[in-house]
C-alpha positions in Angstrom: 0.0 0.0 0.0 1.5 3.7 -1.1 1.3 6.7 0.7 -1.2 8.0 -1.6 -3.8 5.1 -1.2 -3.2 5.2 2.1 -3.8 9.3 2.5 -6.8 8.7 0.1 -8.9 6.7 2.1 -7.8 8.6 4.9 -9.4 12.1 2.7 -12.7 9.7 1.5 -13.5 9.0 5.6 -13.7 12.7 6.0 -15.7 13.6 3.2 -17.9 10.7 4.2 -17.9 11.8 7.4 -18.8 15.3 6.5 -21.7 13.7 4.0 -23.4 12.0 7.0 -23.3 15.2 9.2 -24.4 17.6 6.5 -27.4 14.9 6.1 -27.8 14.5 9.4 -28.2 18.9 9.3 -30.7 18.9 6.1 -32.8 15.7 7.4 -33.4 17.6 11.0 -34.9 20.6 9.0 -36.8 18.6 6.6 -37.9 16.0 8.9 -39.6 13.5 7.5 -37.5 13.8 4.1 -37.5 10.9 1.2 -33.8 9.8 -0.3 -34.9 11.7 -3.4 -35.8 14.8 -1.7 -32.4 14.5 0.5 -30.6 13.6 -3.0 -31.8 17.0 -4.7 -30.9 19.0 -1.4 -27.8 18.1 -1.1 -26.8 17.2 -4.8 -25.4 13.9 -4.1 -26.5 10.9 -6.1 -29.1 8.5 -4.5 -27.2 5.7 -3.8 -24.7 7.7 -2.1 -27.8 8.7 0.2 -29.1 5.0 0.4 -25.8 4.0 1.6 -25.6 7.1 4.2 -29.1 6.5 5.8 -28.5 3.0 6.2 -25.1 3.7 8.3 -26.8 6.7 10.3 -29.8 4.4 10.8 -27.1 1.5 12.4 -25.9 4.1 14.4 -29.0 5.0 15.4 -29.1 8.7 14.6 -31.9 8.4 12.2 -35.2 6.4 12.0 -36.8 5.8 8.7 -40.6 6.2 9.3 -43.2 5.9 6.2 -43.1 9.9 5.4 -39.5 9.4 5.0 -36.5 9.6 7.8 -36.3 11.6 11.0 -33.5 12.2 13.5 -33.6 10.1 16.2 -33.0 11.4 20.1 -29.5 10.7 19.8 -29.1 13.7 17.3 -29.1 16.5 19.1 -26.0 14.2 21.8 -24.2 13.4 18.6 -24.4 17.1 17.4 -23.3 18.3 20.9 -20.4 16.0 20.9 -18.9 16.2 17.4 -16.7 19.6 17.8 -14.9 17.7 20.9 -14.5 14.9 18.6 -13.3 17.1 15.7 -10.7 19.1 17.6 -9.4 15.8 18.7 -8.8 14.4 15.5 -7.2 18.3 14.4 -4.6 17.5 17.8 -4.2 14.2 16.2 -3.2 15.6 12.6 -1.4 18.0 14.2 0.7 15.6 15.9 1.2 13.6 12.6 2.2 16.2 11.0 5.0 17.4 13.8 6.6 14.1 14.1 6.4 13.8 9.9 8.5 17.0 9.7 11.4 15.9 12.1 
């Protein structure tokens, strides 16, 4: 495995990552919202939204009711939580990036 495969998937988790939460963001407004609506909104192709939903459905973040999905009560926790979580992983980069310049 190169560096550059290695730093790709690294780059795909965060855009991934920043797919779910800005779904997570348009499906609380639009509550319940369809994957074609979601798809239009945020101009990502429906499979890509398929696949989303069914990973923040496992994590339990959404529900998918007949109108469509809805945030679950976890939501406004995970929200809450995530700039902790971010700022940890910008310490951790910046760590990485320290020791790689030695």
């Amino acid at each position: 495995m190169g560096v550059a495969s290695m730093l790709g998937r690294t780059t795909e988790e965060l855009e991934l990552l920043q797919r779910h939460i800005e779904m997570l963001r348009v499906t609380k407004e639009n509550q319940p919202i369809g994957i074609i609506r979601l798809s239009e909104i945020l101009g990502v192709p429906k499979h890509k939204v398929r696949y989303s939903l069914r990973l923040l459905e496992r994590e339990g973040l959404i529900a998918a009711t007949g109108g469509g999905a809805v945030v679950s009560e976890k939501y406004d926790e995970f929200m809450a939580d995530l700039p902790d979580f971010l700022d940890s992983v910008v310490k951790k980069v910046e760590t990485i990036k320290t020791e790689a310049s030695r």
